[in-house]
matplotlib code that plots the C-alpha trace (Angstrom):
import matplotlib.pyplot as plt

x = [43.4, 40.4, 42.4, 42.1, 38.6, 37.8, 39.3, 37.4, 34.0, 34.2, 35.6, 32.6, 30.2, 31.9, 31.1, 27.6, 27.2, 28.4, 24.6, 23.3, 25.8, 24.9, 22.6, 21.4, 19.7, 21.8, 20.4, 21.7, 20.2, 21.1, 20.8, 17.5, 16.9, 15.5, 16.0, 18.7, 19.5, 18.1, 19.2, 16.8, 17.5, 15.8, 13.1, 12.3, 12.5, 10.0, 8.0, 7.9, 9.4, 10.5, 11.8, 13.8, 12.4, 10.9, 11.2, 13.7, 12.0, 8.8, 9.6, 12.2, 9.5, 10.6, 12.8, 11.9, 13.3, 15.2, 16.7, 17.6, 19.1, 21.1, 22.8, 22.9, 25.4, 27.5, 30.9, 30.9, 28.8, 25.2, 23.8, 19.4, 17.5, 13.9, 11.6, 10.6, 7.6, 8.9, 12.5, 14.8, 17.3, 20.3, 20.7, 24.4, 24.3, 27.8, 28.5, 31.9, 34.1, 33.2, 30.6, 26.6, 25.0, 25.0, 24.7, 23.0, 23.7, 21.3, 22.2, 19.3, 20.2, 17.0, 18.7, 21.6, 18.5, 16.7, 20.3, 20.9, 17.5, 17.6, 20.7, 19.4, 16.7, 19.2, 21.2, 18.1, 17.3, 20.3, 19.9, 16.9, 18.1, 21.3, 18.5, 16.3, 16.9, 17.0, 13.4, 12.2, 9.6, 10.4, 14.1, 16.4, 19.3, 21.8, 23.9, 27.1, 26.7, 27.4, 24.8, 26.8, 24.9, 26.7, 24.1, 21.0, 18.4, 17.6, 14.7, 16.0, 18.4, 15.6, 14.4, 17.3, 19.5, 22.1, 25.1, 24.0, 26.6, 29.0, 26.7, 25.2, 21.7, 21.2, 21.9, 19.9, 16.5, 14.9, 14.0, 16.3, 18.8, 21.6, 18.2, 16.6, 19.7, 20.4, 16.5, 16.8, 20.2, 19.9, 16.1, 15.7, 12.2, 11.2, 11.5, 9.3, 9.7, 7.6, 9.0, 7.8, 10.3, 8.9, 5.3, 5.8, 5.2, 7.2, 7.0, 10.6, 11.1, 14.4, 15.7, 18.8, 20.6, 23.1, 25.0, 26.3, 25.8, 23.7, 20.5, 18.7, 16.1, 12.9, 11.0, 7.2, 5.4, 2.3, 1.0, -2.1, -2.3, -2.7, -4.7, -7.2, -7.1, -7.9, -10.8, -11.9, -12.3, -13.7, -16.6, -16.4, -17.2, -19.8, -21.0, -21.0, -22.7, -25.7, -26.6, -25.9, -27.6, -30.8, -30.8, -30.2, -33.3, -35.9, -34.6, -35.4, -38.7, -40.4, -39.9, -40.7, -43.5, -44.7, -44.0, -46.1, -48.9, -48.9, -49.0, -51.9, -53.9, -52.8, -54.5, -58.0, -57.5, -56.1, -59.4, -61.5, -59.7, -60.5, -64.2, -63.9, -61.9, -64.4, -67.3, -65.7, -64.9, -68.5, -69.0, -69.3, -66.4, -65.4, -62.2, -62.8, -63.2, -60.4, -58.3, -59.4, -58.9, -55.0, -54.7, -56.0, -54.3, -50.7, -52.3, -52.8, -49.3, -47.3, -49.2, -48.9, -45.2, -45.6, -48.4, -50.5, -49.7, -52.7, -53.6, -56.5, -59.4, -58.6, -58.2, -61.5, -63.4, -62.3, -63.4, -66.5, -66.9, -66.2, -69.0, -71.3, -70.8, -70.7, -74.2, -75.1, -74.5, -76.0, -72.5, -73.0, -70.0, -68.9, -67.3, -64.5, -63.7, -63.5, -60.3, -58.5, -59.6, -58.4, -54.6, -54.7, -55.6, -58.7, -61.2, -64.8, -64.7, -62.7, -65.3, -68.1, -66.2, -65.9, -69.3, -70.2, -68.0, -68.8, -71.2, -72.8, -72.7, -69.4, -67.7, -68.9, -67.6, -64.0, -63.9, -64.3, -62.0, -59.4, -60.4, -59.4, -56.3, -54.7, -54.1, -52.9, -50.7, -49.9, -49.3, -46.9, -45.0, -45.0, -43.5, -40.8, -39.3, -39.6, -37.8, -35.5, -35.0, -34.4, -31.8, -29.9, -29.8, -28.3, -25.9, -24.8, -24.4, -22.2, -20.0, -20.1, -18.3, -16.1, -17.2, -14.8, -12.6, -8.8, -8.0, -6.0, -7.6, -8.8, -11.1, -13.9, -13.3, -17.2, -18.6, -17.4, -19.1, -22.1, -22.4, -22.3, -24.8, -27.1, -26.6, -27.2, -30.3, -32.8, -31.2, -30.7, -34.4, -36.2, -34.2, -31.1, -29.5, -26.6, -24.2, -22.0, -19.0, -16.9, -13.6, -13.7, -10.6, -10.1, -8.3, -9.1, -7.1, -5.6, -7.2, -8.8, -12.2, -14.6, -12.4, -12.3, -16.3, -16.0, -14.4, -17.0, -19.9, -18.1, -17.8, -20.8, -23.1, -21.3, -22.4, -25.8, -25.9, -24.7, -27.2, -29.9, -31.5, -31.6, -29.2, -26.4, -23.7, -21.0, -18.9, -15.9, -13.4, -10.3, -7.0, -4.1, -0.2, -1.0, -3.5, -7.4, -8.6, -11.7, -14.0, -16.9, -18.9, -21.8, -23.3, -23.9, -23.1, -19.8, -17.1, -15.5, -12.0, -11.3, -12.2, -10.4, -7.3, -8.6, -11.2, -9.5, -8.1, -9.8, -13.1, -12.8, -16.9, -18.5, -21.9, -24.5, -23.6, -24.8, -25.0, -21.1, -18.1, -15.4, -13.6, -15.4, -13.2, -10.2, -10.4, -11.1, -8.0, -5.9, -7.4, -6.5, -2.8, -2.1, -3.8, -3.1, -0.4, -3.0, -3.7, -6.8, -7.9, -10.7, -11.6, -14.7, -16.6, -20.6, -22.4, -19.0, -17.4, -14.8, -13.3, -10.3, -8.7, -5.6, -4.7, -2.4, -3.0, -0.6, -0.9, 1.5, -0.2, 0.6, 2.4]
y = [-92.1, -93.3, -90.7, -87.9, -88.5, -88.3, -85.1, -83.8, -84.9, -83.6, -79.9, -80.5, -81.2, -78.7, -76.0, -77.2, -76.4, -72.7, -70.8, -72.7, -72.1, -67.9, -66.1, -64.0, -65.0, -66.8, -67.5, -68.6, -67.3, -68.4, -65.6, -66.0, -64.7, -68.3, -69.7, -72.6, -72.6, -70.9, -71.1, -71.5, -67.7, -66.9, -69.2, -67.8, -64.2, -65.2, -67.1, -70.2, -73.8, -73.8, -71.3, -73.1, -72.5, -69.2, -66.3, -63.6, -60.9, -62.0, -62.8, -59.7, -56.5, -54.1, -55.6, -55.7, -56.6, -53.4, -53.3, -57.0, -56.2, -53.6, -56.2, -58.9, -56.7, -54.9, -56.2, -55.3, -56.6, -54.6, -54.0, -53.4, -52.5, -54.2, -54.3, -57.6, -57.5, -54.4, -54.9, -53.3, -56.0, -55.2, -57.9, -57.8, -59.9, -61.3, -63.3, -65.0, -64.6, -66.9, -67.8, -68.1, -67.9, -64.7, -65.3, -63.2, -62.4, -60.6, -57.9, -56.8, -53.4, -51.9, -50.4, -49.2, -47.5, -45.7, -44.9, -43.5, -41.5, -40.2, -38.7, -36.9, -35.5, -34.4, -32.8, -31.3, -29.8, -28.5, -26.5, -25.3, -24.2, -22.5, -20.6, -20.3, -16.5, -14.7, -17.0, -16.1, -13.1, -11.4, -10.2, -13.1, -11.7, -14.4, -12.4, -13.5, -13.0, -9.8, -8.5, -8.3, -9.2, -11.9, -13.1, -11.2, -11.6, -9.4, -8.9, -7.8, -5.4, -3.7, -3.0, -1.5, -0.7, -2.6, -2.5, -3.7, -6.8, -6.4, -3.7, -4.6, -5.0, -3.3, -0.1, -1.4, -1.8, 0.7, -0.4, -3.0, -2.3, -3.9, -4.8, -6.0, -7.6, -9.5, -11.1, -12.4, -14.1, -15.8, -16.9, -20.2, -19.3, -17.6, -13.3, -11.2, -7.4, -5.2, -2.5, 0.8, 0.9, 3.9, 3.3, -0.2, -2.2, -5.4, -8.3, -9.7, -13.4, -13.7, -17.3, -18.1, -21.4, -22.0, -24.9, -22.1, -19.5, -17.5, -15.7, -16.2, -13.3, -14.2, -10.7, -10.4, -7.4, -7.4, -4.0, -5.3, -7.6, -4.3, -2.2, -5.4, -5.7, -2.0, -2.6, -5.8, -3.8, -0.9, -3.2, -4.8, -1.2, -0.1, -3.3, -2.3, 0.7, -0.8, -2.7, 0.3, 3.0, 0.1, -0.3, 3.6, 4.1, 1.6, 3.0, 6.6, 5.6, 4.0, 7.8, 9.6, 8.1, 8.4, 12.1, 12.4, 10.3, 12.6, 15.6, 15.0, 13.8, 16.9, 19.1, 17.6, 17.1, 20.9, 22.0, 19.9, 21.3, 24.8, 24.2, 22.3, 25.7, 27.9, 26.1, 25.9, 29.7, 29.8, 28.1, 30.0, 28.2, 28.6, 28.4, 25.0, 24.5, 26.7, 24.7, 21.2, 22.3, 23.2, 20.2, 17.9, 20.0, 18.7, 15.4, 15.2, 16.7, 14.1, 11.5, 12.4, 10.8, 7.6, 4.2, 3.1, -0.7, -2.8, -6.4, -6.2, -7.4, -5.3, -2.4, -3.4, -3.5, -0.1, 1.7, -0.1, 1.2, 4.6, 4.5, 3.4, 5.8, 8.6, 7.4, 7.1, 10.6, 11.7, 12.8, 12.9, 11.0, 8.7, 6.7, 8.9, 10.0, 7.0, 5.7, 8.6, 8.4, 5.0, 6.4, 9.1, 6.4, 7.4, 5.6, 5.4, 6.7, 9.8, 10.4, 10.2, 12.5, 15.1, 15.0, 15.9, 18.6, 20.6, 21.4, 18.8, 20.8, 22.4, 19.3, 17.7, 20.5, 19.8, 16.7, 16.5, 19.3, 17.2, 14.0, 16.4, 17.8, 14.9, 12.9, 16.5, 16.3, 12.8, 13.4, 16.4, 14.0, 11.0, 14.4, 15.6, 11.8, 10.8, 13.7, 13.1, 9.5, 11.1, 13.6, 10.7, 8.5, 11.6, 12.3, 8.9, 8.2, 11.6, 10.1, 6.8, 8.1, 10.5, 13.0, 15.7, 15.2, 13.6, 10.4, 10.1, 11.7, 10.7, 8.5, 7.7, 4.0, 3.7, 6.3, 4.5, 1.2, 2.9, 4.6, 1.9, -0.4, 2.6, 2.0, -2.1, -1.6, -2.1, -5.9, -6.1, -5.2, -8.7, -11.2, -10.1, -8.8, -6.7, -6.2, -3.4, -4.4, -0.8, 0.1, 3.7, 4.3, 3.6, 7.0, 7.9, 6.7, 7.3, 5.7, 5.9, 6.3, 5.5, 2.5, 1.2, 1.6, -0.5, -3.6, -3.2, -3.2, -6.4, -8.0, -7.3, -7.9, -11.6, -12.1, -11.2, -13.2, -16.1, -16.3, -16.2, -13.2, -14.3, -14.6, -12.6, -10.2, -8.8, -6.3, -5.9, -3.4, -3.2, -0.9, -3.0, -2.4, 0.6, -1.0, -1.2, -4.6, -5.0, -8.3, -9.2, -12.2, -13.7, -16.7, -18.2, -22.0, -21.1, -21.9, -25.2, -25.7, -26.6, -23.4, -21.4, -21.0, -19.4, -17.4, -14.1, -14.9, -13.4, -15.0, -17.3, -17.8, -19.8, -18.4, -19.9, -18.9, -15.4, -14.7, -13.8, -12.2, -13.3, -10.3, -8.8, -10.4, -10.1, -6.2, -5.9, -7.9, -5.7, -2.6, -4.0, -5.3, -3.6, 0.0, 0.1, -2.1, -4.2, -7.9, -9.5, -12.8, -15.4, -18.6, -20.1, -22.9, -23.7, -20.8, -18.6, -17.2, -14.0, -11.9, -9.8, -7.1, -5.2, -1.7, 1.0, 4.3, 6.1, 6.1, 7.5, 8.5, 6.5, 8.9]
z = [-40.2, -37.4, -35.3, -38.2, -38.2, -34.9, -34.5, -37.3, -36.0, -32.6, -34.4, -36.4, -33.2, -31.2, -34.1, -34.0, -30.3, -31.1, -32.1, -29.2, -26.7, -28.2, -25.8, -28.4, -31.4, -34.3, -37.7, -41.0, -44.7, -48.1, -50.6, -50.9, -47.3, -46.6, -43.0, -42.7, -38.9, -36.2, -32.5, -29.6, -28.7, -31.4, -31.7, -28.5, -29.5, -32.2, -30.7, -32.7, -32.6, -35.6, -38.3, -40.7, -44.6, -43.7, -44.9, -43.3, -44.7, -43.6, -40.1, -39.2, -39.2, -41.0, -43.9, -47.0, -50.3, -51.2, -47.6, -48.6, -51.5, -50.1, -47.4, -49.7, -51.9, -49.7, -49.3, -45.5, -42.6, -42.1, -39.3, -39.0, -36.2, -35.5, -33.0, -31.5, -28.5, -27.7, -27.3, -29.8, -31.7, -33.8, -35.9, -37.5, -41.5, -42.0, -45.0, -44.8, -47.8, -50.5, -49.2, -50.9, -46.7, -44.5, -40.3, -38.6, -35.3, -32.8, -29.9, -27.5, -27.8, -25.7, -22.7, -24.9, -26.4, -23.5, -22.5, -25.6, -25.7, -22.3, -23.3, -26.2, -24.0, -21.9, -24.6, -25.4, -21.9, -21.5, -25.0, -24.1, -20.4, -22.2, -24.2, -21.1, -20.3, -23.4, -24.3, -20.8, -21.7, -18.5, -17.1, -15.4, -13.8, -11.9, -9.6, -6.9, -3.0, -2.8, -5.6, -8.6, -11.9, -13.5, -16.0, -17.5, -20.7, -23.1, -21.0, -18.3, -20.8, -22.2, -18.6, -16.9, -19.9, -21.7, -19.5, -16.6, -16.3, -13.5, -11.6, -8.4, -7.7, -5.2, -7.2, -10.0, -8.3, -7.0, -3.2, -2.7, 0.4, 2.6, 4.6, 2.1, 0.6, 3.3, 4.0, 0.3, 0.5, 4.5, 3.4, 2.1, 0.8, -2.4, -1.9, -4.2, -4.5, -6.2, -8.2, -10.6, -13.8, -15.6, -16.5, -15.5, -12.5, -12.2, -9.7, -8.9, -7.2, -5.6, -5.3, -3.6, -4.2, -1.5, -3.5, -5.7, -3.9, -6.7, -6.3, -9.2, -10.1, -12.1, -12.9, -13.9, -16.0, -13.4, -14.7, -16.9, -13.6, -11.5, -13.6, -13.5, -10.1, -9.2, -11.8, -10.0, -6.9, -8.2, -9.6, -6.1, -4.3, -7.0, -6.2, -2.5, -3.4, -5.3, -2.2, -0.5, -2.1, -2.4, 1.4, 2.0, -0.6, 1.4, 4.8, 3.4, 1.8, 4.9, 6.8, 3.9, 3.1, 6.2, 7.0, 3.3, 4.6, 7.9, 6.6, 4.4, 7.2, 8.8, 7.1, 7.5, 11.1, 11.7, 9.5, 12.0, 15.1, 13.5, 13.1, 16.8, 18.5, 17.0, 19.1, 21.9, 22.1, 21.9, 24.8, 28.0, 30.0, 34.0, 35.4, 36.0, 32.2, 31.4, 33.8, 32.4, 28.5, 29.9, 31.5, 28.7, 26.3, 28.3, 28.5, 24.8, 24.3, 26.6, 25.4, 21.7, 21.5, 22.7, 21.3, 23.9, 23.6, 24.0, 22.5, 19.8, 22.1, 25.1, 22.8, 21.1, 24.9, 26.1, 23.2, 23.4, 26.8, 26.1, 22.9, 25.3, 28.2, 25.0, 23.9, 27.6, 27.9, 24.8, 22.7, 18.8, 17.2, 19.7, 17.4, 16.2, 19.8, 21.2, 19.9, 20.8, 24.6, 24.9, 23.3, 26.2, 28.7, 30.2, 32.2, 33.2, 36.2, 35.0, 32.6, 35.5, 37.8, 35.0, 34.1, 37.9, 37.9, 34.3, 32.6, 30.2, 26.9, 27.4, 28.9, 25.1, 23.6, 25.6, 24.9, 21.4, 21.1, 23.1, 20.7, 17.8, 18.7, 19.9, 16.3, 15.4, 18.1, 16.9, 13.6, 14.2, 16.1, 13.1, 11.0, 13.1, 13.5, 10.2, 8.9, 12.2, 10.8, 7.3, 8.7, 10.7, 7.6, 5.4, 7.8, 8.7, 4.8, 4.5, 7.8, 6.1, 2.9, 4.0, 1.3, 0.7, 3.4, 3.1, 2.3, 5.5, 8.6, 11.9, 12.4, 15.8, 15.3, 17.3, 15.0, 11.7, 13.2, 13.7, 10.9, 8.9, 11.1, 10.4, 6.2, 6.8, 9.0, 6.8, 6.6, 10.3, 11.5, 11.6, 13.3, 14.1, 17.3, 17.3, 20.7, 20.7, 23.3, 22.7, 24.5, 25.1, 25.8, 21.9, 20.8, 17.4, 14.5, 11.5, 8.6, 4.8, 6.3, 3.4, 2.8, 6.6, 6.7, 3.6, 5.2, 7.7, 5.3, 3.9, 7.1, 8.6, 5.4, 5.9, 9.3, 8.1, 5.2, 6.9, 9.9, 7.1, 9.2, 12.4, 15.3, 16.9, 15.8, 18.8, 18.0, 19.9, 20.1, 22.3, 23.0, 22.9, 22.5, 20.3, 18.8, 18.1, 18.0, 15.8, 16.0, 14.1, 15.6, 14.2, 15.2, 11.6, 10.6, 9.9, 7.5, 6.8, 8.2, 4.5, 3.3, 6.0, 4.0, 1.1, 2.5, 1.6, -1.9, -5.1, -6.4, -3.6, -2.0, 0.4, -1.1, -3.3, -7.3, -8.1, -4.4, -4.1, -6.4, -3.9, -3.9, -0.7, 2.1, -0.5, -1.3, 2.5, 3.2, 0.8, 2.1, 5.9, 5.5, 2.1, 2.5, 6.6, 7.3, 9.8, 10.0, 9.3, 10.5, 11.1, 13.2, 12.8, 14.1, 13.7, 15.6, 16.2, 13.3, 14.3, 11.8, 14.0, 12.5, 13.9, 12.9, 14.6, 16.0, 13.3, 9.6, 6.9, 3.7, 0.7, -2.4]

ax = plt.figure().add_subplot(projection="3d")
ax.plot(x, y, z, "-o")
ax.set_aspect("equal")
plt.show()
């Protein structure tokens, strides 16, 4: 009997060890949902030292009475979900049959979780990839090795018609060849080709995945994307032009206003010369006299075309002299002759050997008459070179936009960089140096020429802009490999190695805002690679910035 109850206690004490010996938490609940046993798994999990007498429904979150009453009832075990300091429990009710308590055993169920949920999402992602193509706005085409189209959306349907499965690519798109063919499927980077489709322009990337050996085609509607493009450049050459026609306005003010400011001084002097001729014919004049009136006369002429440059004060003395030896002498209006004998470079002494070999009254009467036709003289030459400067401007603006002449036609490469230095002078004419370094054995090219001048107006109202107004620009050109080399120079403060990159994408500035759209170096860019089929490039350190620009000899005209 001892023996019988031996056995019993240690089956009893070896039950006893069980919910401890459980690594997961173990509790026991009468119907009531009251706490009779609780292991230390889940005193842990709970956080407290002791639980028995609680409430279950208090300390499991998320239970409440109706759940309770739900797994108090059921015949079956039930299972509930809870989460403990963020880690997810199953904790499994068992009630044993006839039995008044219910065990509860708990599962940490967390990774099981985040396994399960990152499986979902993957379900997920792959339902949306199988969906991808058809919700892709654009075509997606998946095509074999050789070309053959093996996949494509709706998209792509509606673009090149609804049967194109099993045809080849390359028969499909228009400008896609063996050439071309081949470049997409041996590149491991990204190929785009551009492409008209009707009234549509679409931008096709080519991506070839060598695991599976499909090229995977991702096409683009870019046609909004052009139309504001060629809009954005317009704006950017009608911005050109406003700077342009401002600078073109200024340089033919200063000359007209001048010839207009001439003239009317003209004819006062030409009716003082008149009064002035008329008494001298009066005058009874030798050959001597004759000879010296001829001789001023050429004096005047010669003279007439170029300043005499003298400093204020020495200026100020000679004419000083000259009033003097006039009032010496007894000559009425010294002070309006004297001026002009110190422009045709007279002296004292000339004036004292004249008078010893005329006659006093009629050696006045020559000398005033010389005094008056000179600034007539003068003043016909500020005329004929402001309307000079006025006729150069006109026709270096005509040059510079290529009116009414072909897009494409040949082009002095010299002549285009001249013509436009003569539209940015009025920005260049305090400050700024320009060195011409020309290859003349340059042929002429073929070119867009109002657009080529416009890269230069671009790059060279750059250089200006970023010297502030003072320094150097070199222009070099050079014949090379069929070839004309361009290079702009400037010895501004440069442009940050940073910046270099990006310097001729769109809306992309180094100036001030409101000084800059960003579109000048990228339209020039466009019209340089793009328009000619040239390179464009730039290195630049503080005090030596070089814009270079390649362009062949030969042009075909874009349809």
């Amino acid at each position: 009997m001892a023996s019988t109850n031996n056995t019993l206690q240690k089956e009893i004490e070896e039950l006893a060890k069980f919910p401890e010996m459980n690594p997961g938490p173990v509790l026991r609940l009468n119907r009531s949902a009251e706490i009779l046993l609780a292991n230390s798994a889940a005193r842990k999990i709970f956080n407290q030292d002791n639980l028995i007498g609680q409430s279950w429904l208090d300390l499991c979150p998320g239970l409440d009475k109706e759940e309770w009453q739900e797994i108090s009832t059921c015949a079956t075990d039930r299972g509930f979900e809870a989460d403990v300091d963020e880690r997810c429990y199953l904790f499994t009710h068992v009630c044993p049959a006839e039995s008044q308590n219910f065990f509860v055993f708990g599962s940490d169920v967390t990774q099981i979780k985040l396994i399960e949920r990152e499986l979902e999402e993957k379900r997920a992602s792959l339902a949306k990839m199988a969906r991808f193509p058809d919700m892709n706005p654009g075509p997606v085409l998946r095509l074999k090795d050789d070309g053959e189209i093996i996949l494509s959306n709706k998209a792509a349907t509606d673009v090149f018609g609804t049967n194109i499965k099993g045809d080849n690519w390359k028969s499909v798109c228009p400008g896609i060849d063996q050439d071309k063919w081949l470049q997409i499927t041996s590149s491991g980077d990204i190929t785009q080709h551009e492409v008209s489709v009707e009234d549509k322009i679409y931008m096709f990337t080519h991506t070839k995945d060598f695991q599976s050996e499909f090229t995977f085609v991702f096409g683009a509607d870019i046609t909004d994307h052009k139309k504001t493009a060629k809009s954005l450049q317009q704006a950017e050459k009608m911005a050109t032009l406003g700077t342009l026609a401002a600078g073109v306005a200024h340089e033919l003010n200063n000359p007209a206003a001048a010839t207009k400011r001439a003239s009317l001084i003209l004819k006062t002097k030409l009716s003082e010369l008149e009064k002035v001729h008329i008494q001298l014919n009066q005058r009874a004049l030798s050959t001597a006299d004759l000879s010296l009136i001829h001789a001023l006369e050429n004096r005047a002429l010669d003279l007439s075309t170029s300043m005499n440059e003298l400093d204020a004060m020495t200026r100020s003395d000679r004419e000083a002299d000259f009033e003097d030896w006039l009032d010496d002498q007894g000559f009425d209006n010294e002070t309006d002759m004297a001026p002009h004998f110190v422009d045709l470079n007279f002296s004292i002494d000339e004036f004292d050997q004249l008078m010893a070999q005329h006659d006093k009254e009629n050696l006045e009467a020559i000398l005033r008459w010389v005094a008056t036709i000179f600034p007539v003289y003068s003043l016909l030459t500020e005329v004929s070179e402001g309307t000079s400067r006025i006729s150069e401007i006109v026709v270096a603006l005509k040059n510079y936009s290529f009116l009414g002449q072909a897009k494409v036609l040949k082009i002095n490469l010299h002549e285009s960089l001249d013509n436009t230095l003569v539209i940015l002078r009025n920005k260049m004419k305090v400050g700024i140096k320009v060195v011409r370094d020309y290859d003349e054995t340059i042929p002429e090219i073929m070119a867009y020429g109002s657009e080529l001048n416009q890269v230069w107006t671009n790059l060279l109202d750059n250089s200006i802009d970023a010297m502030n107004g003072k320094g150097e620009i070199q222009i070099r050109t050079r014949y090379e490999d069929d070839k004309v080399c361009v290079e702009i120079e400037d010895s501004g403060k440069g442009i940050p190695a940073d910046e270099l990159p990006k310097i001729f994408d769109p809306f992309f500035t180094t100036k001030s805002i409101g000084s800059g759209t960003g579109l000048g170096l990228s339209t020039s860019y466009g019209i340089i690679v793009e328009k000619h089929r040239g390179q464009m490039s730039v290195t630049s350190e503080p005090g030596k910035t070089i814009f270079r620009t390649e362009l062949s000899v030969s042009l075909e005209e874009d349809d």
